[in-house]
PAFI-68799 format. One record per residue (C-alpha): x negated, y negated, z; residue in three letters. Coordinates in Angstrom, 3 decimals. Layout:
N
<atom X="X" Y="Y" Z="Z" code="ALA"/>
...
//
This chain:
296
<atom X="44.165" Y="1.240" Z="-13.626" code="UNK"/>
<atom X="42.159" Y="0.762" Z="-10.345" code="UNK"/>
<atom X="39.101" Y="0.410" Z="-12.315" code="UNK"/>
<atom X="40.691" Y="-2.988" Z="-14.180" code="UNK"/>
<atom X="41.891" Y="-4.346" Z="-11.156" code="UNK"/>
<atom X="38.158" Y="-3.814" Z="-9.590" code="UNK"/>
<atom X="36.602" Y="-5.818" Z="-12.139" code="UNK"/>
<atom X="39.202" Y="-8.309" Z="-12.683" code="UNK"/>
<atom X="39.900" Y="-9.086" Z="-9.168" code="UNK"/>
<atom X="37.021" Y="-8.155" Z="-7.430" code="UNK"/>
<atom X="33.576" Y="-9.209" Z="-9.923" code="UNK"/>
<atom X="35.548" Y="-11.323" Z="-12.127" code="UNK"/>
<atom X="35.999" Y="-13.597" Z="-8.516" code="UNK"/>
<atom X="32.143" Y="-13.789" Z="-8.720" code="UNK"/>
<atom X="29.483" Y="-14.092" Z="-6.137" code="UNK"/>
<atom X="30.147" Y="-17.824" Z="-5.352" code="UNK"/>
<atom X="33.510" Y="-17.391" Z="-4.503" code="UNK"/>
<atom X="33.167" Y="-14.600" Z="-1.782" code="UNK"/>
<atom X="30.095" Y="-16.460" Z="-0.526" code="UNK"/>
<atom X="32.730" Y="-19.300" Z="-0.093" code="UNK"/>
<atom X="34.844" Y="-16.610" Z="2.344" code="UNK"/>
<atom X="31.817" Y="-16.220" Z="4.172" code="UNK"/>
<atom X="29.831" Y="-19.394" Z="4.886" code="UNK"/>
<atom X="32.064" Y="-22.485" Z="3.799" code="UNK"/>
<atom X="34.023" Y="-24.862" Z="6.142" code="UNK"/>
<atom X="37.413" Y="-25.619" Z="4.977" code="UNK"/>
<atom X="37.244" Y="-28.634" Z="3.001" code="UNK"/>
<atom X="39.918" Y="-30.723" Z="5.211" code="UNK"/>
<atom X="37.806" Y="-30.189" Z="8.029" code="UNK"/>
<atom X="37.073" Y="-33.817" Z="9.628" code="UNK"/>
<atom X="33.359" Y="-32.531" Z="10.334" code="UNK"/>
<atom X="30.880" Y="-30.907" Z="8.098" code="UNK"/>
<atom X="29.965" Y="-28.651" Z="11.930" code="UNK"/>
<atom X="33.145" Y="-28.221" Z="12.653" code="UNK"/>
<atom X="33.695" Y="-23.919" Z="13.552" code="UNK"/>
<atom X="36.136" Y="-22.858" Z="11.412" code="UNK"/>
<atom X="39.821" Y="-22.583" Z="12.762" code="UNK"/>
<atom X="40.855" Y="-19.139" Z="12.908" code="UNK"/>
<atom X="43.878" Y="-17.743" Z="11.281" code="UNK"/>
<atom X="45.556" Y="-15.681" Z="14.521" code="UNK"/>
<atom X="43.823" Y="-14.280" Z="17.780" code="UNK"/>
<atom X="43.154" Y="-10.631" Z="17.817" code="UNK"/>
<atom X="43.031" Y="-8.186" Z="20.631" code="UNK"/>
<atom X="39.821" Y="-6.672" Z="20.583" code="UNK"/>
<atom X="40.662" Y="-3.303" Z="20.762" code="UNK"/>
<atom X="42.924" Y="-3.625" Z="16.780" code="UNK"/>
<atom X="39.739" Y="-4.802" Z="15.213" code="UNK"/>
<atom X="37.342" Y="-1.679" Z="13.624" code="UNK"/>
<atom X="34.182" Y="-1.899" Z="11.935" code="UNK"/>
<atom X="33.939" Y="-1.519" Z="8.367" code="UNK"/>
<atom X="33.078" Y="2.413" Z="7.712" code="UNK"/>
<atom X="31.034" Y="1.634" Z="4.789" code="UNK"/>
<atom X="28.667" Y="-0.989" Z="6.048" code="UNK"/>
<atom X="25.287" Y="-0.838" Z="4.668" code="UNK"/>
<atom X="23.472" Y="-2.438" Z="7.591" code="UNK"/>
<atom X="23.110" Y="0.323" Z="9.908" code="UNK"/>
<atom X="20.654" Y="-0.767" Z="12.492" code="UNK"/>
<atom X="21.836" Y="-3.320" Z="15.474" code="UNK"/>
<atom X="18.820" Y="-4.273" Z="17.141" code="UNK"/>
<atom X="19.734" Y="-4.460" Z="20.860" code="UNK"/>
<atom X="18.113" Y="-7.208" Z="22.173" code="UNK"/>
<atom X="19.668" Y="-9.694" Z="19.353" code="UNK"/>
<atom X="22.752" Y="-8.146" Z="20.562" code="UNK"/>
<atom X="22.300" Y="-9.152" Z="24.094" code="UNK"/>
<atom X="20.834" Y="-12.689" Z="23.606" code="UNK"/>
<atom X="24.410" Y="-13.241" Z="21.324" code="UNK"/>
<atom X="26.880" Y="-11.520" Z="23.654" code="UNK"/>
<atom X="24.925" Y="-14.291" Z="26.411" code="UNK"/>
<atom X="25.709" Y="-17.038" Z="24.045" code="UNK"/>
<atom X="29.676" Y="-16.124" Z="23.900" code="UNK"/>
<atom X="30.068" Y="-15.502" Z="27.372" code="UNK"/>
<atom X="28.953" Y="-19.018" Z="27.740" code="UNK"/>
<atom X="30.384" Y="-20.711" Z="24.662" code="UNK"/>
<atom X="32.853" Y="-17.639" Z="22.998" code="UNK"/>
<atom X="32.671" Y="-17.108" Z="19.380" code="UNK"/>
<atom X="32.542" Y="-20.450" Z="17.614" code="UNK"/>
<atom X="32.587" Y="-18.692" Z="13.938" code="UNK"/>
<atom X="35.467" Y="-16.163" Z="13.656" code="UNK"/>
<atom X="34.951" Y="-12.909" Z="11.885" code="UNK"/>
<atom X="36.625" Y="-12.223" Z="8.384" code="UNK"/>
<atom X="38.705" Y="-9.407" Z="8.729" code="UNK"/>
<atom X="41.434" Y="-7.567" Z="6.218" code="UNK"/>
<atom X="44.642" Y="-5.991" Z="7.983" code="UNK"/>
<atom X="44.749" Y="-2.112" Z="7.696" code="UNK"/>
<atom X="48.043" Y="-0.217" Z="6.870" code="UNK"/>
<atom X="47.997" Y="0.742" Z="10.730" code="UNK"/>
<atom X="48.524" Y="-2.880" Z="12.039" code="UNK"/>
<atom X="44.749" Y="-2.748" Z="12.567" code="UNK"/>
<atom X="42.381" Y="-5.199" Z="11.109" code="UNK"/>
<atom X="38.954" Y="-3.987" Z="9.391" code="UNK"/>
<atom X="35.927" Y="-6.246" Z="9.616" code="UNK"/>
<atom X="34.636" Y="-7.917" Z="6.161" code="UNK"/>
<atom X="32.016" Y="-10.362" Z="7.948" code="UNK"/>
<atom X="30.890" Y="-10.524" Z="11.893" code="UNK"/>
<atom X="30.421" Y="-6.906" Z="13.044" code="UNK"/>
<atom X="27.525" Y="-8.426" Z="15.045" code="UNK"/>
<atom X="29.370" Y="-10.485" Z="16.520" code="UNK"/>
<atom X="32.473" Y="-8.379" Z="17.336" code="UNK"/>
<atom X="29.728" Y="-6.226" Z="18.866" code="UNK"/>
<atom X="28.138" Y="-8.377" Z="21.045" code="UNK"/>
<atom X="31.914" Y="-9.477" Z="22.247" code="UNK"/>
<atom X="32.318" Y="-6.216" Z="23.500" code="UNK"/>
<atom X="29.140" Y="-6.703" Z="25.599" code="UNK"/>
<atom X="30.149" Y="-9.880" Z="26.913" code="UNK"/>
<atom X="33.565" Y="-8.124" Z="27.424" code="UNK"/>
<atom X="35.522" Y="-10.316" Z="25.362" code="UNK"/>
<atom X="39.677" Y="-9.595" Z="25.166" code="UNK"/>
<atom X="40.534" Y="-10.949" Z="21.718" code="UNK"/>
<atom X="38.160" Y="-12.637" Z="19.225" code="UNK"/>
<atom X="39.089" Y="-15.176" Z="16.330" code="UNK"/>
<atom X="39.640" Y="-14.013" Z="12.844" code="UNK"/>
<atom X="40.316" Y="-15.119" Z="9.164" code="UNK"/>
<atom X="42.531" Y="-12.702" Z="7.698" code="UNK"/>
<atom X="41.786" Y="-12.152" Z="3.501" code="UNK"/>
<atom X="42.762" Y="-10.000" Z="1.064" code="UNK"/>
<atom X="40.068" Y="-8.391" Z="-0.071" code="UNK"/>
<atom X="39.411" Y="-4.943" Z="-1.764" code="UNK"/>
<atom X="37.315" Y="-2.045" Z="-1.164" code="UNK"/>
<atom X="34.756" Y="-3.273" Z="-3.852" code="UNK"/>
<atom X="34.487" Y="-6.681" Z="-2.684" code="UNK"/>
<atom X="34.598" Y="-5.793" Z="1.048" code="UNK"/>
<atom X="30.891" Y="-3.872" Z="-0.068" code="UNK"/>
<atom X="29.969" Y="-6.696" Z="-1.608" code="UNK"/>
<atom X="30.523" Y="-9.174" Z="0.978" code="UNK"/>
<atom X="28.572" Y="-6.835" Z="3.632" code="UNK"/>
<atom X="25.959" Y="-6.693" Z="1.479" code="UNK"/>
<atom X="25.815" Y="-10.895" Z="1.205" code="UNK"/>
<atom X="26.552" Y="-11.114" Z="4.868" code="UNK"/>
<atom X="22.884" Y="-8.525" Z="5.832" code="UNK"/>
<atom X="20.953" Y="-10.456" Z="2.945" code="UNK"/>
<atom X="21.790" Y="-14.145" Z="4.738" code="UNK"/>
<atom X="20.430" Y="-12.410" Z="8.269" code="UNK"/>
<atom X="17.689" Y="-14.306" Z="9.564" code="UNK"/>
<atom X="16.111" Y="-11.653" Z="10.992" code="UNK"/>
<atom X="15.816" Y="-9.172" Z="7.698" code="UNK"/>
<atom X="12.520" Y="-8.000" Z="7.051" code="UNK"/>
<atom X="11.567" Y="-8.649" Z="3.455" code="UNK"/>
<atom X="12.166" Y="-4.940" Z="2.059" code="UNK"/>
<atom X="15.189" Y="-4.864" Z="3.864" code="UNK"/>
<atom X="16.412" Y="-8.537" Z="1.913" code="UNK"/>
<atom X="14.696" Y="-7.054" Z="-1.042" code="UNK"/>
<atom X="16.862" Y="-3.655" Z="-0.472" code="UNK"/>
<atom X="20.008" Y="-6.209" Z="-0.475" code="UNK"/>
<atom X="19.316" Y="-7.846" Z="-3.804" code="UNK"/>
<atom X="19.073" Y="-4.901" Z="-5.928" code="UNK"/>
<atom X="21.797" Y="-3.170" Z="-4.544" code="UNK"/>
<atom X="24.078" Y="-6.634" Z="-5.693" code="UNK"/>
<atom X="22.145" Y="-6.448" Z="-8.730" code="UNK"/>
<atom X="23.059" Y="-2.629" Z="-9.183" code="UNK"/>
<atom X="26.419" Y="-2.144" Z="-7.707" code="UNK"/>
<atom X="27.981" Y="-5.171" Z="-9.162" code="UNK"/>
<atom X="25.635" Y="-6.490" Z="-12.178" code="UNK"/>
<atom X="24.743" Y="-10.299" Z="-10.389" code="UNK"/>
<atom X="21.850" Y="-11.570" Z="-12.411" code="UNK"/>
<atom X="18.785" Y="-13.030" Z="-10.605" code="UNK"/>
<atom X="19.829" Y="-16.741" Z="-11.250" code="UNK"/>
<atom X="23.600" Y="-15.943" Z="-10.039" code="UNK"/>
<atom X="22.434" Y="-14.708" Z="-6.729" code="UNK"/>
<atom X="19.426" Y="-17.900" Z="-6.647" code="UNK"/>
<atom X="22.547" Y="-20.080" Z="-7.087" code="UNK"/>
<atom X="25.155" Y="-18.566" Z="-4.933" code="UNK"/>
<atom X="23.084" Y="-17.640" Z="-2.189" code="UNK"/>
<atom X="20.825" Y="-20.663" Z="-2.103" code="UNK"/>
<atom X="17.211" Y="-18.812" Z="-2.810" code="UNK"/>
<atom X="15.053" Y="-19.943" Z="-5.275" code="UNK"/>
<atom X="14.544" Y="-17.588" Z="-7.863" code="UNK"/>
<atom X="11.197" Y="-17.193" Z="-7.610" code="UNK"/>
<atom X="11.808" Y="-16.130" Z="-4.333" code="UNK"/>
<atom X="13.995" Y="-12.996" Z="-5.292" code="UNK"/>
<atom X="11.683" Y="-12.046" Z="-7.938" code="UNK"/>
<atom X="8.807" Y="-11.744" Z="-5.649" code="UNK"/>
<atom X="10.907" Y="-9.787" Z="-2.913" code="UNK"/>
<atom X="12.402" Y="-7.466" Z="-5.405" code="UNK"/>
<atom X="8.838" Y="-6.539" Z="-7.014" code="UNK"/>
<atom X="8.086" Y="-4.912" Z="-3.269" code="UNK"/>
<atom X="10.589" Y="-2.228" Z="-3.918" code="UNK"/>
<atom X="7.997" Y="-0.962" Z="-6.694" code="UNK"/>
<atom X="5.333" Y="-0.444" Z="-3.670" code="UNK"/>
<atom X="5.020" Y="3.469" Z="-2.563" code="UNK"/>
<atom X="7.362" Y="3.815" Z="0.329" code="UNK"/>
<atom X="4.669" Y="4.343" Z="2.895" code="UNK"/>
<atom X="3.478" Y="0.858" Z="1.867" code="UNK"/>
<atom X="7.292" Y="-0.514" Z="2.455" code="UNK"/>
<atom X="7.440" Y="1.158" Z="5.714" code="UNK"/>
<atom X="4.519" Y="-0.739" Z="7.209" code="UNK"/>
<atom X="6.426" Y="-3.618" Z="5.934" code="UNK"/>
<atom X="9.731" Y="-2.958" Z="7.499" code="UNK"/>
<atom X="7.662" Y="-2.247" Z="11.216" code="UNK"/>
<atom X="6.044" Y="-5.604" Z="10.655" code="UNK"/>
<atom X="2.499" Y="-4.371" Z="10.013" code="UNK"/>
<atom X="2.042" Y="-5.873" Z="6.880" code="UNK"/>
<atom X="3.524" Y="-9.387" Z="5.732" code="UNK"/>
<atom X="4.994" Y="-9.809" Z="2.652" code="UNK"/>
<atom X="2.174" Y="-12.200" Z="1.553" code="UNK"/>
<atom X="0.276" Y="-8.994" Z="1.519" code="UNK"/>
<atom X="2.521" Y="-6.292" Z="0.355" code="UNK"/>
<atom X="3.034" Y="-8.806" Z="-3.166" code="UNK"/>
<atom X="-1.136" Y="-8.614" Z="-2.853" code="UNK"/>
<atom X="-1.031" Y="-4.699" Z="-3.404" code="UNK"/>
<atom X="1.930" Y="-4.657" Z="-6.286" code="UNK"/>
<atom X="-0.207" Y="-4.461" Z="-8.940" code="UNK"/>
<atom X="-3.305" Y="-2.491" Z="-7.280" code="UNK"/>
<atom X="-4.146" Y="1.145" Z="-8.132" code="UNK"/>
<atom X="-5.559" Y="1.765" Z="-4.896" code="UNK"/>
<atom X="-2.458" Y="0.064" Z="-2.830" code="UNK"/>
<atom X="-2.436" Y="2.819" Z="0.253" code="UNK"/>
<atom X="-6.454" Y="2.963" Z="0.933" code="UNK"/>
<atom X="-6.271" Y="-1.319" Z="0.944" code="UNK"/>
<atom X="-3.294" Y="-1.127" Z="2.990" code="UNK"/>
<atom X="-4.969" Y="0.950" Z="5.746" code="UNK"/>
<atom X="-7.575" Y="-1.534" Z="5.591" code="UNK"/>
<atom X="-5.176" Y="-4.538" Z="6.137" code="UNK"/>
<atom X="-3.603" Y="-2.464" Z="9.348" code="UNK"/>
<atom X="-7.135" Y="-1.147" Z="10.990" code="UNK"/>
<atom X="-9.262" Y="-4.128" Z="9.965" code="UNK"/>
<atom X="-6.671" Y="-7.472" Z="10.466" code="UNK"/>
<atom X="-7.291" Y="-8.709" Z="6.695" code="UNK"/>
<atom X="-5.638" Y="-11.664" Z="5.996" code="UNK"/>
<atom X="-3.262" Y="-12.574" Z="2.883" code="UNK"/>
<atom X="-6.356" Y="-14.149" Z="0.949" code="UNK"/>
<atom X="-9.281" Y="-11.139" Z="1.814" code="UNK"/>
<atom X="-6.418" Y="-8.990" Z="0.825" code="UNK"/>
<atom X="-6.320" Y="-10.632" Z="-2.242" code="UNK"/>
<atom X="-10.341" Y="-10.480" Z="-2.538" code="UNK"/>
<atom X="-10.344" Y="-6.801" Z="-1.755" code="UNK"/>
<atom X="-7.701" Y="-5.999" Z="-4.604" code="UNK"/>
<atom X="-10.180" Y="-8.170" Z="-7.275" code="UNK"/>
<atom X="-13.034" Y="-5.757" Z="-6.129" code="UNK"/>
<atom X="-11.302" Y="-2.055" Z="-6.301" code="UNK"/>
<atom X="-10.023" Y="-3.468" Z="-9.453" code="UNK"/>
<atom X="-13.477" Y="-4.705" Z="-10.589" code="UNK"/>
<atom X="-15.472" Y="-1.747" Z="-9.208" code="UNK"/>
<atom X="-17.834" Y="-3.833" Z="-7.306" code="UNK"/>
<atom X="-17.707" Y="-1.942" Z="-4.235" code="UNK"/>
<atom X="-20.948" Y="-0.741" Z="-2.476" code="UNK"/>
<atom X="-20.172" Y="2.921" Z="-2.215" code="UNK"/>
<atom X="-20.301" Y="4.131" Z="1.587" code="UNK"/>
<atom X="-23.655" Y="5.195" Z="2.738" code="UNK"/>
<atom X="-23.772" Y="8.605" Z="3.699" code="UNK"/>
<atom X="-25.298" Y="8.812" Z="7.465" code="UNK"/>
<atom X="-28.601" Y="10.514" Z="7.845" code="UNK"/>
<atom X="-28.418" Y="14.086" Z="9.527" code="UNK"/>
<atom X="-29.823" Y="13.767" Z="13.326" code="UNK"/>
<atom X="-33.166" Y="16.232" Z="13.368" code="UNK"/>
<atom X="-33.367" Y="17.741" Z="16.634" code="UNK"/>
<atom X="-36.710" Y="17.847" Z="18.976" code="UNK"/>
<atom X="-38.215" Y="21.094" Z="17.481" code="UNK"/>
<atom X="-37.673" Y="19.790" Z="13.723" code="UNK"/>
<atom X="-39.444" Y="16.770" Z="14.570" code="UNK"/>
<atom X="-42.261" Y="18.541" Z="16.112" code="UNK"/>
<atom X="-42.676" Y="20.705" Z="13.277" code="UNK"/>
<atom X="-42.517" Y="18.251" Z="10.731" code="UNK"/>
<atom X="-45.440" Y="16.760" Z="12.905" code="UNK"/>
<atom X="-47.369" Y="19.687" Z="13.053" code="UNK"/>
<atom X="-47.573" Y="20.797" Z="8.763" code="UNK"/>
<atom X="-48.062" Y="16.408" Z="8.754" code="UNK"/>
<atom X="-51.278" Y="16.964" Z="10.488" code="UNK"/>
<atom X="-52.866" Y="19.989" Z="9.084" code="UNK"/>
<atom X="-52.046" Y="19.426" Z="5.546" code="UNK"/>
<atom X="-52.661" Y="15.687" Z="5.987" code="UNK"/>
<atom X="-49.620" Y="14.876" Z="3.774" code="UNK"/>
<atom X="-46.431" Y="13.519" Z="5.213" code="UNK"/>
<atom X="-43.761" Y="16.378" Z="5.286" code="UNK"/>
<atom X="-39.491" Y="16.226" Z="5.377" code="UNK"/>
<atom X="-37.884" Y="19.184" Z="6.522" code="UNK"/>
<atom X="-34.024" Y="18.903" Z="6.034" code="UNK"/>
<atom X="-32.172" Y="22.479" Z="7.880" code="UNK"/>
<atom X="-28.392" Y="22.983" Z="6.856" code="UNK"/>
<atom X="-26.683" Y="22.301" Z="10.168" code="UNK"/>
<atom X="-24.822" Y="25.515" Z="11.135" code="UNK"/>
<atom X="-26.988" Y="27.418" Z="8.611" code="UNK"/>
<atom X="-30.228" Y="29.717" Z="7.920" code="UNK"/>
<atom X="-31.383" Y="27.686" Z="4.974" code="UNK"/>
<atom X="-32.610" Y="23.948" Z="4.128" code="UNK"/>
<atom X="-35.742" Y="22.375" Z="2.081" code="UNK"/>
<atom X="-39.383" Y="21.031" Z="2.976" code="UNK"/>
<atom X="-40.368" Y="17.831" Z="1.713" code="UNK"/>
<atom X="-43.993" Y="17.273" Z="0.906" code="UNK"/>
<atom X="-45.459" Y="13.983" Z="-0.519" code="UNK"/>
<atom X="-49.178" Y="13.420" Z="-1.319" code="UNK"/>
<atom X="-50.729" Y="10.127" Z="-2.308" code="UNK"/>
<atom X="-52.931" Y="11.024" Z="-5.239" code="UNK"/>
<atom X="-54.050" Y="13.973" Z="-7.745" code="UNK"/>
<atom X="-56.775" Y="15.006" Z="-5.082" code="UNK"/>
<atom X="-54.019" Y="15.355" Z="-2.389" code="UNK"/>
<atom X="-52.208" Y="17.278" Z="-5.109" code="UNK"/>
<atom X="-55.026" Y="19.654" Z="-6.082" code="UNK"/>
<atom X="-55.838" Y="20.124" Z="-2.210" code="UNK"/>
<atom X="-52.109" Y="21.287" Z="-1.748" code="UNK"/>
<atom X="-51.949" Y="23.853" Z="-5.108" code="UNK"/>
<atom X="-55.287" Y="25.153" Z="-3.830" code="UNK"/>
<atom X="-53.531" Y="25.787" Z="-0.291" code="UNK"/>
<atom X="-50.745" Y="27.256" Z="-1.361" code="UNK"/>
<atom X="-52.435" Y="30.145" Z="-4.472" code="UNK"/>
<atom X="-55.328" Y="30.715" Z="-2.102" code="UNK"/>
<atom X="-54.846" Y="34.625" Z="-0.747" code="UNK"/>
//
């Protein structure tokens, strides 16, 4: 019975009309700027975060810089909220901003009371992180598939409701195929998302990314470098020539002289073994050397 009232109430509402709970200004308001007008003033201390919140990181400066802005101009959009059996109210949209109220020491805060249900409460969270502007793109990407999963919103209803070209999904949802290491450098800002989308189709994704990070490739040599490991026109890596020490030198120097042949001798570093290297110019230089080396 729960189950039909979920998708009835909650998905059958679809995603345009909890964005409108969200982001829209009443439609009798004089001004298209206009804040909101609350529904009721709430002491700050009956208002609780919503348990199952997907966003779990605050970042603490953002927090600051918005609990300055409300001690100088209080909180001009009021938080969505739904009221609790208790008499307390649960947040649907603005824990940010109830957050950074307690900074700024706020005593009550603005709210729009709604009905809402568990399953749409989830779903609004979930709209609410995706319109941050400070998401990284894995993080937005992370949003989009989990409205795409949870609740079955196609591609073009989220481009539509959410005001994102499609295109623009697409592309962000294709990172979540990169290996996770590869999303991590993402989500720490290491790599844009100009050049994770560079590395989604790439067999050799993790050695190009290193590149990127050590080297400071840009979008387009990214895009170069992917062409080549795909191509295999890659010089291979020279291998660096072994340093000969003094007495190896000298040696070589010495058989040079009294053979009167150039000579190479390459000793295993560490080891009791190697090879000598002797090159002659002609057959004489040849027979000279086999008649030095079977004479008794």
């Amino acid at each position: 019975m729960a189950e039909n009232r979920i998708k009835s109430r909650g998905l059958g509402r679809g995603l345009s009309a909890l964005m409108a709970d969200v982001n829209e200004a009443p439609k009798t308001a004089p001004n298209a700027d206009e804040p909101r007008r609350p529904d009721l003033l709430v002491p700050i201390e009956n208002i609780e975060p919503n348990p199952d919140q997907p966003r779990r990181r605050f970042d603490p400066e953002h927090l600051e810089d918005l609990a300055n802005s409300i001690r100088e101009k209080g909180v001009i959009q009021p938080l969505i909220v739904r009221e609790k059996s208790d008499g307390k109210y649960e947040i649907v949209a603005g824990e940010r901003r109830w957050r950074a109220s307690q900074k700024a020491q706020l005593h009550e805060l603005p709210v729009i009371v709604r009905d809402f249900n568990d399953t749409e409460v989830l779903e609004i969270a979930i709209i609410e992180n995706i319109q941050r502007s400070d998401l990284n793109p894995v993080e937005e990407a992370a949003g989009y598939r989990q409205l795409m999963e949870k609740f079955g919103h196609t591609q073009e209803a989220m481009s539509k409701a959410l005001g994102k070209s499609r295109s623009h999904i697409a592309n962000l949802l294709r990172l979540l195929n990169l290996p996770q290491d590869i999303q991590d450098l993402v989500e720490e800002g290491k790599l844009s998302s100009g050049h994770a989308r560079a590395l989604i189709t790439s067999d050799h994704a993790q050695v190009i990314a290193k590149r990127i990070v050590n080297e400071g490739l840009s979008v387009r040599a990214t895009e170069a470098l992917v062409k080549k490991y795909a191509s295999g026109d890659l010089e291979k890596p020279k291998k660096p020539k072994p340093v000969k020490d003094a007495d190896t030198k000298a040696l070589e120097g010495d058989l040079s002289a009294n053979l009167g042949m150039a000579v190479q001798i390459d000793h295993k570093a560490g080891g009791e073994s190697g090879q000598i290297t002797i090159k002659y110019k002609d057959m004489e230089q040849l027979d000279e050397l086999c008649r030095i080396l079977t004479s008794q």
